[in-house]
N, C-alpha and C positions, 0 to 999 in steps of 0.2 A: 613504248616510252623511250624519249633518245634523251638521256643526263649529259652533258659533259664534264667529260673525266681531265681534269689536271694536275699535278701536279711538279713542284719545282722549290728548290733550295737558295734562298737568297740575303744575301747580309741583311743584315738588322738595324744597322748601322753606319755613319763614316771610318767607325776606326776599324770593324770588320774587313771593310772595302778596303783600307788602307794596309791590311796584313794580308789579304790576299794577292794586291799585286807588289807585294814587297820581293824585289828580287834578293836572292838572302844570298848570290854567287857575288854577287858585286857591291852589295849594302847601301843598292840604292831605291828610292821609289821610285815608280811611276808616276809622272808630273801629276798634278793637283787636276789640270785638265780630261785627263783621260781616264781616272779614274771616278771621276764626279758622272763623267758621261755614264761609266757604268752602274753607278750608284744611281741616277737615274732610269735606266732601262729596266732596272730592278724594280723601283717602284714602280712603272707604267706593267712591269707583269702581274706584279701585286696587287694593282688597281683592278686589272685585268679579270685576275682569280675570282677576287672578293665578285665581279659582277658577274663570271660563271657559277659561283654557289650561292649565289642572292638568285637568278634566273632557274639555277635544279628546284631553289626551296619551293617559289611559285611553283613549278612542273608537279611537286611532291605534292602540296596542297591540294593545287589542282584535281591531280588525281586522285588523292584520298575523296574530295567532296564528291566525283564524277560515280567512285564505288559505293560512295553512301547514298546516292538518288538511282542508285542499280540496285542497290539491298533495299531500299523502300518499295520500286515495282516490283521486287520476287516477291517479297512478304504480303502485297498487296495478290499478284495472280495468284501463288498458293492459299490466301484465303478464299479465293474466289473458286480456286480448283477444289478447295474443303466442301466448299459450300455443293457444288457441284456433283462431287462425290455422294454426299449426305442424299442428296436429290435423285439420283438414280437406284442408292442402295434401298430405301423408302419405294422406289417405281417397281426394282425389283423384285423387294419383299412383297408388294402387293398381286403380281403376275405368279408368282410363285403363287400364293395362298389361292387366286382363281383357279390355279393348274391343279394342285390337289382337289379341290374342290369339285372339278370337272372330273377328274380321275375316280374320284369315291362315287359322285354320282354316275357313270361311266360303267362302274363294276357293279352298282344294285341296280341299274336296268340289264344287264346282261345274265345278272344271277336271277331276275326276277322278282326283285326286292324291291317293293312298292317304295318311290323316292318320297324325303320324310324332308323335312323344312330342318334346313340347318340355319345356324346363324350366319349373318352378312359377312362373309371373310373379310371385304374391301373396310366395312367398321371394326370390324374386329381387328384389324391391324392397325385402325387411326386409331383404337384404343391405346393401343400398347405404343404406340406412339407418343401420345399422350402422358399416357405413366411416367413412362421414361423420361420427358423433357419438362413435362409442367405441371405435375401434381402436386409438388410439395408446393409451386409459388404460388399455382390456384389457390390451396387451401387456407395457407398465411395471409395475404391479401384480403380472399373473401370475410376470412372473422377480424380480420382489423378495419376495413373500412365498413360503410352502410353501405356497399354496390352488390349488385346481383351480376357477376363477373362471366354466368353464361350466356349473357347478352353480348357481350363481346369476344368470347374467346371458347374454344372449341368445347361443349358437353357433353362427359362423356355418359350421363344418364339421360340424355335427350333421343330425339330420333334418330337410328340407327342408318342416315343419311350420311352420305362425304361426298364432295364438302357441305356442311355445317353454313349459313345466311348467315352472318354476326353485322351487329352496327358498329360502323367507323366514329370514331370519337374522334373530334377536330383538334381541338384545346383539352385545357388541365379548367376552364369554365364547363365546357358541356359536357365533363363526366361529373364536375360538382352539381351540376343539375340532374345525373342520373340514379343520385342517388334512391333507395329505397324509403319510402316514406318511414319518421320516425315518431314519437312520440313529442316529441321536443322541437318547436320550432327551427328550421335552417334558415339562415341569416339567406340575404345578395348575393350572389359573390362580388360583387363593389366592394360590400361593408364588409367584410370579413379582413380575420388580422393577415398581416405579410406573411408572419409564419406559416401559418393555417394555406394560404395560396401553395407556398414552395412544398411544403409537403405536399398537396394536390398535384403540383407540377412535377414532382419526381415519380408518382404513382404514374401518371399519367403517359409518361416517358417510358415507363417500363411497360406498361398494358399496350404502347405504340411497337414496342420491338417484339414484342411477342406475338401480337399481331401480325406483325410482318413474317416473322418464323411461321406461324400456324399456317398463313396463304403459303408459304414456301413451301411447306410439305406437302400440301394440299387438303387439310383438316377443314378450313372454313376457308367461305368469300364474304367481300365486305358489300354491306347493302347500300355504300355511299355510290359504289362502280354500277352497280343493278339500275339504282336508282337513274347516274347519270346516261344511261344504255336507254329508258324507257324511256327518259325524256328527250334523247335525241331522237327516238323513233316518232311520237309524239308530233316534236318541233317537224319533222320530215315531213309525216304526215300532211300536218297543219297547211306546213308551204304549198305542200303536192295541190291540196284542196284549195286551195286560194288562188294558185296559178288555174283550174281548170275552170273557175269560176270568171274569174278576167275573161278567160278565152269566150267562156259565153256571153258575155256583156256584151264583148266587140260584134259579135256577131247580130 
């Protein structure tokens, strides 16, 4: 950062100017002319100053803005490194709980201890995974709305599989549509009031990030991805078959 630094003492005034070059030996002034000149160089310094600390302040600003969009990317990489972090210590934990597991089963084949069915470590750790980050919103959600919530997000009394197949919900419309059948007729969602939509739309926002967490840990995949894998294979196919069939027409 280069400031310019100035500073300088200069009348205020004519009558300043005028006692300074009063000769007090001989009681006389300095002609009107030559002291005006210097009462002039005075202001053009003065001019001067005022446009080196009008140019620092920009410099100053400047830089403050340039450390504020430098503190937005750190806070941005270190959430990225958080996230990061969270994703390895989860790969860890899971390598870990195979390595025991290899270890225990390890030492009753060598003692001769007929090997006995334990549980899946690799689900037993997306349990506790589980626990830890979404059982209490699981639970609140599921008894407030009509949704059967392990259709989209990871179960932890379902098959002892990881990841977990879950369906992608697009909108705050197709999870109004996935509701559990009621007793009670469900409107459109057209006809339904605004209120009733925004509440849907903030459920629906949330069941979206959480989703997105659950793929991140690697608890569940979404069946909209599967889906669109099977139909590019499909459309492949389809071409493959259509081109070999050309071929033998021309012939």
């Amino acid at each position: 950062m280069h400031i310019r630094m100035a500073q300088a003492q200069f009348p205020a005034d004519k009558l300043q100017i005028s006692q300074l070059f009063f000769d007090k030996d001989t009681g006389d002034e300095t002609t009107t002319k030559y002291w005006m000149e210097c009462y002039i160089k005075c202001e053009i310094q003065r001019a001067d100053l005022e446009e080196i600390n009008a140019m620092n302040i920009i410099e100053i600003n400047r830089l403050r803005e340039s450390n504020t969009h430098a503190n937005k990317a750190l806070r941005l990489e270190n959430s990225n490194l958080r996230d990061h972090v969270l994703q390895l210590t989860n790969d860890c934990q899971i390598f870990l709980n195979k390595c025991s597991n290899l270890e225990q089963e390890l030492a009753r084949v060598q003692q001769g201890v007929p090997v006995q069915e334990s549980p899946n470590p690799i689900f037993e750790n997306a349990l506790q995974i589980w626990q830890h980050n979404f059982e209490n919103f699981h639970r609140g959600v599921d008894y407030q709305w009509a949704l059967d919530l392990t259709e989209f997000l990871f179960d932890p009394n379902g098959k002892k599989v990881v990841p977990q197949i879950k369906m992608f919900v697009r909108n705050q419309s197709s999870l109004y549509g996935n509701q559990r059948s009621t007793k009670s007729y469900n409107l459109p969602w057209p006809k339904i009031r605004s209120e009733d939509k925004e509440d849907w739309a903030k459920v629906w926002r949330q069941l979206k990030d959480i989703q997105a967490h659950q793929v991140q840990l690697g608890l569940i995949v979404l069946e909209r991805k599967l889906k669109n894998n099977v139909r590019k294979r499909k459309n492949y196919k389809a071409r493959e078959q259509n081109g070999k069939k050309e071929k033998r027409d021309d012939k």
